[in-house]
C-alpha positions as CSV (number, residue, x, y, z in Angstrom):
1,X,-200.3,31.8,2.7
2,X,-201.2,34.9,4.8
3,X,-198.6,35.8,7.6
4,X,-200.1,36.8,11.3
5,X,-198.1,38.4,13.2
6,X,-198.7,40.6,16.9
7,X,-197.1,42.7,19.1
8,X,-199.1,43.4,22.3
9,X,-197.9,46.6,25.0
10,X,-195.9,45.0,27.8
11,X,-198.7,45.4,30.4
12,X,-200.9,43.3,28.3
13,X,-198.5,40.2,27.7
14,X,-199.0,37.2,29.5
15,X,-202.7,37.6,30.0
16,X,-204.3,35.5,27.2
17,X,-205.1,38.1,25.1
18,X,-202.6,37.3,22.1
19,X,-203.7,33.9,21.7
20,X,-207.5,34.8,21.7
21,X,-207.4,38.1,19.1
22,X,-204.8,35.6,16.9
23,X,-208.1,32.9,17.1
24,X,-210.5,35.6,16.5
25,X,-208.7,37.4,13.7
26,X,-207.9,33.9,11.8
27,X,-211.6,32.4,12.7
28,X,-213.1,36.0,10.9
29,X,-210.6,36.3,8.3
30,X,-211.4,32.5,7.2
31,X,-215.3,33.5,7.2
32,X,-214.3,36.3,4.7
33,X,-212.0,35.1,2.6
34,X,-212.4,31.7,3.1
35,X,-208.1,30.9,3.9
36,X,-207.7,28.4,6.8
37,X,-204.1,28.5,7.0
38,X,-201.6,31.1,8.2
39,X,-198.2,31.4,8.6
40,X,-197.0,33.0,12.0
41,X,-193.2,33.3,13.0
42,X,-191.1,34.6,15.5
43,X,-187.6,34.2,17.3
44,X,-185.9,31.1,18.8
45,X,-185.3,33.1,21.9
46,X,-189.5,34.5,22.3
47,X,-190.6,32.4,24.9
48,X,-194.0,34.4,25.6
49,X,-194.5,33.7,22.0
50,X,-194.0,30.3,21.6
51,X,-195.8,29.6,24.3
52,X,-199.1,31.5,22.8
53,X,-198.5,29.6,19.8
54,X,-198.8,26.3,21.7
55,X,-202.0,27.5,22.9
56,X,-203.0,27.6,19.5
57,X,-201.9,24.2,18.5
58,X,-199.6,25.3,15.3
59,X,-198.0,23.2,13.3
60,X,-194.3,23.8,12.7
61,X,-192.8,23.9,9.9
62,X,-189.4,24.9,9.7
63,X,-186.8,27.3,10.8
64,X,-184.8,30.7,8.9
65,X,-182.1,32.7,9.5
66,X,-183.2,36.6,9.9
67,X,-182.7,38.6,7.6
68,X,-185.2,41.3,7.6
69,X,-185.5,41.1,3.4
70,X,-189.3,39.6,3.8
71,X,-190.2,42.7,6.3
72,X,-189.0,45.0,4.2
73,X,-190.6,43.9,1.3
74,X,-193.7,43.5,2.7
75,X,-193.7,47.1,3.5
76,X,-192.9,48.1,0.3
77,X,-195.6,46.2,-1.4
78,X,-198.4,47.4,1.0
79,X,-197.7,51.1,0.8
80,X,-196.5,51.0,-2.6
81,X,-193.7,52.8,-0.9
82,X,-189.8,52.3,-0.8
83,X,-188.0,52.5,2.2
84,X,-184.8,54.5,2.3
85,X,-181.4,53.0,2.5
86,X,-180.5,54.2,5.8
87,X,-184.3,52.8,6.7
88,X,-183.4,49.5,5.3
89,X,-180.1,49.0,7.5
90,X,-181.7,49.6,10.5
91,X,-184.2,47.0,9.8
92,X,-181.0,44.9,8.8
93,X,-179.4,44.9,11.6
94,X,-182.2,44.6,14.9
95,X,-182.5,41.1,14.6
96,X,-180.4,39.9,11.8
97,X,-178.5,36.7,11.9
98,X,-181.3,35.5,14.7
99,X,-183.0,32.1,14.0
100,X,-186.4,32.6,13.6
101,X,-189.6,29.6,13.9
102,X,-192.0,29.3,11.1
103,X,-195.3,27.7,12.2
104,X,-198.7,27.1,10.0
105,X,-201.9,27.6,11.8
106,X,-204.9,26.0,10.5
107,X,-208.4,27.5,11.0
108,X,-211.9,25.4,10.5
């Protein structure tokens, strides 16, 4: 399943616009590829987020504990690049240990 994910610039959140390019992105990509379901996550403690992802009517799924791993490795595999050690243990430890919300968004 494809993973959406968004990061908007502080004087932008709280507008709408999130939850309308998420739509937009997801309604085009299923045209295109024809997917119709994503994953999106984010933390336990992102209420901006979870909020945009009510407005999108997500379906949730379950919860993880943070670990990073999954970023990295995502990374890796789309620039065919590793990341260095020191890279890695940054990454580790931002958010690590934090409990992060796993939601499926369905597109028609």
């Amino acid at each position: 399943m494809p993973e959406i994910g968004i990061e908007l610039l502080e004087d932008k959140r709280g507008l709408g616009i999130g939850a309308k390019a998420v739509r937009l992105f997801a309604e085009q990509y299923h045209i295109d590829n024809n997917i119709s379901c994503f994953l999106m996550r984010t933390h336990e403690k992102n209420i901006r987020c979870r909020r945009m992802l009510e407005k999108l009517n997500v379906v949730s799924l379950d919860t993880e504990i943070d670990n990073n791993d999954e970023l990295i490795a995502s990374f890796e595999n789309a620039t065919g690049k590793s990341l260095s050690e020191d890279v890695k243990n940054i990454l580790k430890g931002t958010t690590a240990g934090e409990t992060i919300l796993r939601f499926r968004l369905d597109v028609q």
